[in-house]
N, C-alpha and C positions, 0 to 999 in steps of 0.2 A: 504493500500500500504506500509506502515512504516510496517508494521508486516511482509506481505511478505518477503521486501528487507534485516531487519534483520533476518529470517530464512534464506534465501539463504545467507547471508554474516556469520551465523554462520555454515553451511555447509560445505561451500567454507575452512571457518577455520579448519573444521574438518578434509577436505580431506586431505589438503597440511598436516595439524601437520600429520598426519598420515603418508604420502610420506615422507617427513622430518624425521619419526621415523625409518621406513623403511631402509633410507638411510645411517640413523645415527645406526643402529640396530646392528652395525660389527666391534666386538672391537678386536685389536690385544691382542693375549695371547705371543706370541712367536715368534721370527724368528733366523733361526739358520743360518750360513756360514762356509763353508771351501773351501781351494782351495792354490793351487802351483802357478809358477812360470808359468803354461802354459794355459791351457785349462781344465775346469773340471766342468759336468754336471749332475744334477740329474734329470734321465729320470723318474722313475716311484715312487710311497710311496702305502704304506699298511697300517691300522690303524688295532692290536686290542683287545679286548673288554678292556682293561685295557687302552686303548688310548695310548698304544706303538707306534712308529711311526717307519717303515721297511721302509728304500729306497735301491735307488742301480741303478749306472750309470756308466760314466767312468772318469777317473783321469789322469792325466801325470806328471811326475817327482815326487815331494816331497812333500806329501799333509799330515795337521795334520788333523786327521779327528777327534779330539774332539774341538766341537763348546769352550766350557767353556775355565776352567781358568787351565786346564791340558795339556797336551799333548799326543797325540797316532801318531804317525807318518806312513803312511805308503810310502813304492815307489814303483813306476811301475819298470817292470822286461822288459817291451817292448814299443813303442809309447805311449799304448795306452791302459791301463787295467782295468777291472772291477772293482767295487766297492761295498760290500755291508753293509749297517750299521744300528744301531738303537740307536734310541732317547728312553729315557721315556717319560712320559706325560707333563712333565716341562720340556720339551727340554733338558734334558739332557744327556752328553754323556752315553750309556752301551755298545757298543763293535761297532768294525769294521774291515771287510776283504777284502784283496785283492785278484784276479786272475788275472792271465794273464800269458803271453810268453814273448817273445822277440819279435812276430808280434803287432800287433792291436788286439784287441779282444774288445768286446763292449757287455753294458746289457741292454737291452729296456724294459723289463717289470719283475713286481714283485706282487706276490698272496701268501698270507696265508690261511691257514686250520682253521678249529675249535680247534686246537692246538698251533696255530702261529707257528707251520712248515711254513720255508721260501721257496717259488719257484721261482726261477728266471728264465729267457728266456734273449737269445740272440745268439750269431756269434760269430764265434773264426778261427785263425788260426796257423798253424803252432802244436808243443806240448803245452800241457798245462796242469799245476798238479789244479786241481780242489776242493781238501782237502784244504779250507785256515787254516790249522789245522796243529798239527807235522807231521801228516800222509801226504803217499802222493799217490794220483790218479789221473795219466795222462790219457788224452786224444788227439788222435792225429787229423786231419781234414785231410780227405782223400786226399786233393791237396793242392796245395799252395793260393787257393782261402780260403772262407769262407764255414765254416758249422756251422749248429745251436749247440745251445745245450739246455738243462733243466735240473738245479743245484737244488740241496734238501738241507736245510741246518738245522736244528731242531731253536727252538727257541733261544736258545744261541750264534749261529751260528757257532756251529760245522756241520760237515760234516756227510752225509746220504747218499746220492746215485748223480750222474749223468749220462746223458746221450747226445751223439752227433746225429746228421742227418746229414748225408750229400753224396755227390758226388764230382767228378772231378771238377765240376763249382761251385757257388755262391749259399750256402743256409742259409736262415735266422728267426731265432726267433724273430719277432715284439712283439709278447703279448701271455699273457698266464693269465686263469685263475685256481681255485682250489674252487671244493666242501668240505662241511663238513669235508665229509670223508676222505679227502685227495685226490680223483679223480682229476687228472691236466690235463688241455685241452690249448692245444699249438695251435698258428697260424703264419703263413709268406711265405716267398714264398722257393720253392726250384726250381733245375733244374736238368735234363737228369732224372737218376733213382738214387732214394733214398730206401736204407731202414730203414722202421719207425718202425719198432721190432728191440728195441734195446737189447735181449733179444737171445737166441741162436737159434729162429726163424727168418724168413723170411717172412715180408711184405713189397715188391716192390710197388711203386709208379711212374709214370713215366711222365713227363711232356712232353706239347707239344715243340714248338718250342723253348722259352725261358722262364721266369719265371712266374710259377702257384701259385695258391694257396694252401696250404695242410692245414688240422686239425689232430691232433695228439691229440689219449689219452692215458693215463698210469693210472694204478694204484696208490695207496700208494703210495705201495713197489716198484715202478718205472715199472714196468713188463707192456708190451701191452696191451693194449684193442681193439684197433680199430685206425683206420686211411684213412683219407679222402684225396679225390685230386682234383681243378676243376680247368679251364685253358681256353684258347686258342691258340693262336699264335702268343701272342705278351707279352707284361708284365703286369703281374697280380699277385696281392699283400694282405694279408688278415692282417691289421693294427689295429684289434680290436677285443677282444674278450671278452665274457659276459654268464651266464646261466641266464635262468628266473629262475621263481616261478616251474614250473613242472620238469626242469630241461633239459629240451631244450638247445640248444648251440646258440648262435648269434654271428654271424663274419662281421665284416663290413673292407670294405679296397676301395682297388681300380684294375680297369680293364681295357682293352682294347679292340676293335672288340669285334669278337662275340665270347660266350664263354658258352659251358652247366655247368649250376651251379647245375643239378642233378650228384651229385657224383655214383648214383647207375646206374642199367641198363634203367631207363627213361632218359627224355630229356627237360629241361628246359631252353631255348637260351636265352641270354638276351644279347644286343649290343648296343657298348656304341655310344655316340651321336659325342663325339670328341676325342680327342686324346688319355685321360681317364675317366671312369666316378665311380662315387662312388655307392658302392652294397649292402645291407644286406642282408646274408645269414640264413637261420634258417632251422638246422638239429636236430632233435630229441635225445634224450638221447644214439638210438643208432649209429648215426652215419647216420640215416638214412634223405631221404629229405623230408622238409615239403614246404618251400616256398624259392623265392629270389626276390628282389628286385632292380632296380637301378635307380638313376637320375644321371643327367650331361647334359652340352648342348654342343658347340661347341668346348671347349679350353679343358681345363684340372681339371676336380674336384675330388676329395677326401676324404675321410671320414678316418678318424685318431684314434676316439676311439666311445664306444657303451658303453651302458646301458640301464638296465630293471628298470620297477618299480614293484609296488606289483600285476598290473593289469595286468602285462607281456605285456605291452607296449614296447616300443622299442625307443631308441633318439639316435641320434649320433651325434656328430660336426667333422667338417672337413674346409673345403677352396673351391672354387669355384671361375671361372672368367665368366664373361660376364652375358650371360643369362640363365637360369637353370630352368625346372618346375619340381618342388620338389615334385608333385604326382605322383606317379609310377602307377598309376590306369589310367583308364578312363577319369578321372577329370582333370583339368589346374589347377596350382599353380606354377607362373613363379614371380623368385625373379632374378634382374639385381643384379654385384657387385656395390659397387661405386668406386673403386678404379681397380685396376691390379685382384687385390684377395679383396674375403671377406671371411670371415668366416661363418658358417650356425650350425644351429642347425635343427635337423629333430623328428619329431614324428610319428610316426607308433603305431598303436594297435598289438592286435599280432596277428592276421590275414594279417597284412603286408599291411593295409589299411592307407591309409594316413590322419593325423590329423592336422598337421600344419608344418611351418616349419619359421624362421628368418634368417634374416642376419645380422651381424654386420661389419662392415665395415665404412673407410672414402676415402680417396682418396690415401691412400698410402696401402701398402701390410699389411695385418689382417689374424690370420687362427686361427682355433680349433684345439688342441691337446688333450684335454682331459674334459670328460665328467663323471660325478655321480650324484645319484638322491637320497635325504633321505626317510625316511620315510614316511614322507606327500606328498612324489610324485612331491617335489620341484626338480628342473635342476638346476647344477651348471656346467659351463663350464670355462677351462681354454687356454689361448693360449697368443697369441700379437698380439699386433697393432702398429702402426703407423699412426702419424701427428692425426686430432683431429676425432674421431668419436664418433655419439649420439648408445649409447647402449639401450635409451629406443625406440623399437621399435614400442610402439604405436603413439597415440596423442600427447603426452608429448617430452618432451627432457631432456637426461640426457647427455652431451658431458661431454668424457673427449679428454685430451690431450699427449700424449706423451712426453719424454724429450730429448731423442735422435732415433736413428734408431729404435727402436719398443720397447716397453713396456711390461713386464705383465700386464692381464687382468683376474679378476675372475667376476662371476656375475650369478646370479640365476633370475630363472624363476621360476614360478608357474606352476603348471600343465596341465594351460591354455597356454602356450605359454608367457602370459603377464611378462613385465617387474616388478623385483623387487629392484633390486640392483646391482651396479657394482661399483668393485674398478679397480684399477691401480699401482702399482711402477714401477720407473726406473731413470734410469739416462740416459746419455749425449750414451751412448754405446748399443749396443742391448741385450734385456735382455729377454728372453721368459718365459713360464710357461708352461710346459709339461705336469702334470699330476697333479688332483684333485678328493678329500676325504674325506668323512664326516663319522661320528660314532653316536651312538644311542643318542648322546649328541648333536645333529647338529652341532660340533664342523666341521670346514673349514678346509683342509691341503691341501696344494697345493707344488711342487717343479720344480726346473727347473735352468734359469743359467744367471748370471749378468754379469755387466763392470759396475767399477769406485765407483762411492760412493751411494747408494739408501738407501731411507727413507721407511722402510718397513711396517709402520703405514699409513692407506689410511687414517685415518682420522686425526684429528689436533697434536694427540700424534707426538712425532719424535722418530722413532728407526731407525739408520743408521749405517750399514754396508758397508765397501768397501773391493773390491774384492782385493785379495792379486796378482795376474796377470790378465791376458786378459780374461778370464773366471773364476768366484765363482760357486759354486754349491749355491744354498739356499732351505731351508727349511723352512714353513711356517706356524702360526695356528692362524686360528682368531677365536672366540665363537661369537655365535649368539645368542642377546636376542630371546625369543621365539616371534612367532606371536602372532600380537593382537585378544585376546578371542573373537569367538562369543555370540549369544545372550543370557544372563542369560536365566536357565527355573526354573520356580514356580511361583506363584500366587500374584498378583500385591496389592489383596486386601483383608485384615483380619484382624480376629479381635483382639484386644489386649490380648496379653498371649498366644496366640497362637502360636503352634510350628510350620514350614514349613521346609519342603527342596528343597534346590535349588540349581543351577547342571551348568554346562558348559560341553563343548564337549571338552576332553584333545588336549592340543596343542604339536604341536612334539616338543621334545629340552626340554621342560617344566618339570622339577622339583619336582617343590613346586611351590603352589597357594600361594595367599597373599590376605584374604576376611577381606573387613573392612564396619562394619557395620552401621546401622544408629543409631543414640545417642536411646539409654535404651533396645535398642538389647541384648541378651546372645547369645553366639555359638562361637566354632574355629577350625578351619578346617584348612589345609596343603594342601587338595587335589582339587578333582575337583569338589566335593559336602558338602553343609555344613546342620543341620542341626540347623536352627538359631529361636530362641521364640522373638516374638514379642515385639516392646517396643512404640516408638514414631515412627509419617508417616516419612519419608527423602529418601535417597538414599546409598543405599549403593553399594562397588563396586569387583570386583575381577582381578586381574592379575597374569600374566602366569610368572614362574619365573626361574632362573638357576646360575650357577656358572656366568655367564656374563650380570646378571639385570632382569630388571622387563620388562615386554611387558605395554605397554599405559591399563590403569583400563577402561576395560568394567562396567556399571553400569543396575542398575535398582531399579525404581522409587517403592517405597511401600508406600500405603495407609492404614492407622492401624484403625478402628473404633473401639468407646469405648464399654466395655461391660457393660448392665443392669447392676443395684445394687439391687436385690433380696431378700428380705426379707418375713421373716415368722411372723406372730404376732398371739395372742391366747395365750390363758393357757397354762403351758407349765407340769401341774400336774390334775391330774382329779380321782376319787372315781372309784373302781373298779366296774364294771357293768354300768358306765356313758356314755353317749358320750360328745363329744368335736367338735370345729368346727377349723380349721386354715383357716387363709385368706393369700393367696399371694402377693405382689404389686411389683412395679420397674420393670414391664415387660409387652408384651403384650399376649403374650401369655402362658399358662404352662402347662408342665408335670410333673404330681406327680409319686412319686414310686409305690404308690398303682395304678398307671393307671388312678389316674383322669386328667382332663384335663382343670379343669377350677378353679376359682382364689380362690374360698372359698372350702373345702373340709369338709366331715363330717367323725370322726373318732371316733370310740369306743373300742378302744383295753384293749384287758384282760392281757398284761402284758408288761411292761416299753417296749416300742417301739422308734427306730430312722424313723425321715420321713425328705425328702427330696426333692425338685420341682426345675423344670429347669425351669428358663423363657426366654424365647426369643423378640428380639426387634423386633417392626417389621422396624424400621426406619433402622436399623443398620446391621439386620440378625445376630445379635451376641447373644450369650447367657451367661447364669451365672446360680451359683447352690449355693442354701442354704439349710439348714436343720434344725430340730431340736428335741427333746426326748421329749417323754410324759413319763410322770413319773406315775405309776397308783399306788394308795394306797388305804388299806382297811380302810372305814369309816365306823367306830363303836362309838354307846351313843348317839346317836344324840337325843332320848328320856329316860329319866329317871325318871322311879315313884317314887323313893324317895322323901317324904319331900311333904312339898307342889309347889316346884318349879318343883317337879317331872311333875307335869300337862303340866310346861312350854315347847311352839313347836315352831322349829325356822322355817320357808322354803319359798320359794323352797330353797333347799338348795344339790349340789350349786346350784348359783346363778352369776350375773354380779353384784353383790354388791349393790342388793336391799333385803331386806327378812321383811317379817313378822314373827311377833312373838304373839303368841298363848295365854291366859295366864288369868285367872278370874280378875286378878287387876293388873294393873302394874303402880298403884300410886306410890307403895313404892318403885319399883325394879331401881337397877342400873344394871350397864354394864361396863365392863371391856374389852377391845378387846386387846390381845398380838398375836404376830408373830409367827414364829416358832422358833425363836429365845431365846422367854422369854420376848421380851420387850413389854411392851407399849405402843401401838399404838392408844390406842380410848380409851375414857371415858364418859360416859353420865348417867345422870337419864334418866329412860324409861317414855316418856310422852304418847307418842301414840303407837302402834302396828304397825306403819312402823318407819324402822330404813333403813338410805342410807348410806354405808362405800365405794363408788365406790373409792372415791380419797385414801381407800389405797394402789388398786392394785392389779393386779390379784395373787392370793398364797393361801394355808392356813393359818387360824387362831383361835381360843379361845377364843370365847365367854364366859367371866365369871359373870354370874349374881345374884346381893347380894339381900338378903330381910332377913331384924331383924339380927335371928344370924344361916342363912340359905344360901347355895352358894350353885351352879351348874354350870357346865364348859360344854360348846358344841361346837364341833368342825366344821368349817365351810369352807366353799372352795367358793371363788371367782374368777370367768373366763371370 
């Protein structure tokens, strides 16, 4: 029972450090501010590949729009005028432009190309020179309402191309994205008849009763492609817009009644449950219909922005009141607000099926404004809240609190829906978060607009900014330690000296690996496979790493077993035409080079030969390898007629250092035995015909034996 209760209480410890790292996993890099005397918003950011950071919202009066310790000042020309700017990757200032009239004119959304060509989207009125450059190109808005537009600005933020939509009434750019190639696909609503060849063609679009939805594409070079329209007869609004993986378009917003969201000559109804309800649309590359989707219940809900993943899934967050079943299928999936409004997040596959969906909410007004998903198919949404609400929506509780009328909120999900993390800023005044952004680094951006003094670090750090009037713009970046590694892969058990490799599955955000081995280990690795030689049993471990920390060391346990100590014994020299025998030991089994297989081998080789035997344990399964040369020599003289000692026979010879010796008298005889050396190693008078020299050792040696004034030398081999 003691064993159990400490396994579950080292679990227990496991999970929380975990959730605790999790939470702690989001360090501020950056947070930037500007702002006038009046009101000043940043709606949408771009990141790219260099971690540039492209925004662009609206300003009033005299706004300096370098964060640092410089100045850029720009003024509105009207209420209420566009802005567009860029950070570098260290937040700092490299340029910013203004647009606008003398009316209001506003920018809601911002997309780059594979060039960081800048596209902007939004509503203008009145004249407007669109060059924020020495040059100058007006555009005028057919009535004293609004008309959209789509601005091209190259990466420095000189001027390219623009273009307006519009009619007699109210039409507007919500959102816009851009492929590779530069292809840019516009959404929002217009009224009466628009045309969306802006271009010295003619394509009419013409809405129903009051505000539809349209989709707009253009080329690069700004010139028509195609143009969509779907509506009813009430107001309907397209607030999102996204391409997948194949290059499908996704548009999410909101609608009212009934409404055919097949833009071609089919018919697809879909009717909302209350007053509006939120829709995903998905038209094919060319404009053409694939599916639509909607949820909503009685009141008023919305869906604000969209995103794909690599699976060409679909999520979007938006706001919702009361009750809402967020399956558009067959199925029930009904989520209550807690409050007036809650926020949601939705999942869709791409077949338009539904996967999951959350709310976040407390008891005061919450919404979704923006939504992106990295690499690993993680969600991050951004928006506000107000008074205190729990963001982890499962079992668990994650509350935050508010500091005045509504808060920003960022916070990511997993690709299950489950909770991972969520921050917070704000002060005593309302302060939202519009828009959010990651890059190949999982690096955070998020922007949007403050009151009063805010502490832009969610966690214990303090970075504060206050806003210079009633409204700052802010700009935001936090890094993300990567996630904690999965399960090492290679082999738990081996034997010593041996080499392994061993591997983890790359984590997104990650880096560089950090592998630390068990003490008498060799290997080093950066990446996500190491290739490490064995030393002593322990543990060793690996973690995921980046410009923002390490992720928690995954580990694995190694067991090292010793290897055999193998040896060869035997002669290691032998007489040409001889054999020899080697024996093996320190193992239990072995294999020789010649193919034998067992401990003692017989060898007779006709010329110096290397030999060598594996032995394997059997307790350990580990093996070891020894070897060793036979040296073969021609043995010559071993009998000589001369003299009378000529008679004299030494054998067997060789021998294991026994021999007889042959000889009509060996009263007189002596004996001399040297090495090969030359030295003297044995001396005796010969008494009998057996002589034993084992204790000199297996080698040759020279026999020298005396009688009167008579010697002979015979050469002898002991093995």
């Amino acid at each position: 029972m003691m064993k159990k209760n400490n396994l579950l209480r080292n679990t227990i410890g496991i999970f929380f450090l975990s959730i605790f790292f999790n939470l702690r996993s989001q360090n501020l890099v950056w947070a930037r501010a500007c702002g006038g005397n009046v009101a000043d918003l940043a709606r949408s950011l771009a990141v790219d590949a260099s971690g540039n950071v492209f925004y662009t919202g609206v300003f009033e009066g005299i706004v300096d729009f370098d964060p640092g310790p410089g100045t850029f000042t720009l003024s509105s020309l009207g209420t209420v005028d566009v802005f567009v700017a860029k950070l570098d990757a260290a937040g700092n200032f490299v340029w910013a432009k203004a647009i606008g009239g003398v009316s209001t004119d506003a920018a809601f959304s911002i997309a780059l190309d594979a060039n960081a060509n800048v596209y902007i989207s939004g509503s203008f009125s009145g004249s407007v020179d669109f060059d924020p450059g020495p040059g100058t190109y007006n555009m005028t808005s057919a009535a004293s309402s609004y008309d959209a537009f789509l601005l091209k600005l190259d990466a420095a933020g000189n001027f390219v191309w623009s273009h307006r939509f519009g009619s007699n009434d109210s039409d507007h750019g919500f959102a816009l994205t851009a492929d590779a190639s530069g292809n840019v696909f516009m959404t929002g609503y217009f009224n009466q008849t628009v045309d969306f060849d802006p271009g010295l063609g003619t394509y009419n679009l013409v809405s129903g009763v009051i505000d539809d939805i349209y989709v707009v594409k253009l080329d690069a070079t700004g010139n028509f492609v195609w143009a969509r329209a779907v509506g009813g007869n009430d107001v309907d609004a397209g607030y999102g817009i996204t391409l997948d993986g194949a290059g499908n378009v996704l548009v999410t917003g909101a609608f009212n009644a009934s409404v055919d969201f097949d833009p071609g000559i089919g018919i697809f109804n879909l009717t909302s449950a209350g007053s509006t309800d939120a829709f995903v649309l998905k038209l094919n590359s060319s404009g053409d219909f694939v599916w639509a989707r909607s949820f909503g219940g009685s009141s008023s809900d919305e869906a604000r922005s969209i995103a794909t993943d690599a699976a060409n899934n679909v999520v979007t967050t938006g706001f919702f009141e009361l009750n809402v079943d967020f399956d558009p299928g067959l199925g029930l999936y009904v989520l209550g607000s807690n409050g007036v409004l809650d926020a949601f997040v939705s999942k869709l596959d791409a077949g338009g099926n539904f996967i999951w969906a959350n709310n976040i909410g407390g008891s005061g007004n919450d919404a979704g404004y923006g939504v992106c998903i990295d690499a690993g198919s993680n969600i991050y949404t951004c928006g506000y809240f107000s008074s205190t609400v729990d963001f982890d929506i499962g079992l668990n509780t994650y509350t935050l609190s508010s500091a005045g009328a509504g808060d920003v909120y960022l916070n990511r999900f997993d690709a299950s829906g489950s909770f991972v993390w969520a921050k917070s800023f704000g002060d005593v005044g309302n302060d939202q978060g519009y828009a959010i952004a990651t890059n190949t680094s999982n690096n955070i951006y998020s922007c949007g607009n403050f009151q009063g003094s805010v502490d832009f670090d969610p966690n214990a750090g303090v970075t504060t900014l206050a806003s210079v009037g009633g409204e700052d713009l802010f700009v935001h970046k936090m890094c993300q330690i990567p996630m904690n590694i999965g399960a090492i892969n290679g082999t738990t058990l081996l034997c010593s000296g041996q080499t392994n490799i061993y591997s983890v599955t790359a984590v997104s955000g990650a880096t560089t690996y950090s592998w630390n081995l068990a003490g008498g280990w060799s290997g080093s690795s950066t990446s996500t496979s190491i290739s490490a030689t064995s030393g002593s049993s322990g543990i060793f471990t690996v973690s995921a790493g980046n410009s923002c920390g390490f992720s928690l060391p995954q580990n694995i346990t190694v067991s090292v077993n010793p290897t055999p100590s193998v040896n060869i014994s035997g002669s290691n020299t032998l007489c040409l035409g001889a054999s020899i025998s080697l024996t093996a030991s320190g193992a239990n089994t072995y294999s020789w080079s010649n193919g034998a297989t067992t401990a003692i081998v017989a060898l007779n080789p006709i010329v110096t030969s290397t030999y060598s035997v594996i032995g394997t344990s059997s307790i350990s399964n580990c093996s070891n390898t020894a070897q060793t040369t036979l040296t073969v020599v021609t043995c010559v003289g071993l009998i000589d007629r001369n003299g009378l000692l000529g008679q004299l026979r030494v054998f067997p010879n060789p021998s294991g250092g026994e021999f007889q010796i042959e000889y009509m008298d060996l009263m007189d005889v002596k004996v001399e035995i040297q090495n090969i050396m030359g030295k003297i190693v044995y001396c005796t008078d010969l008494k009998t015909s057996y002589m034993s020299i084992k204790h000199l050792g297996k080698g040759v040696y020279f026999c020298k034996f005396f009688r009167e004034n008579e010697s002979r030398t015979i050469k002898i081999l002991i093995e």
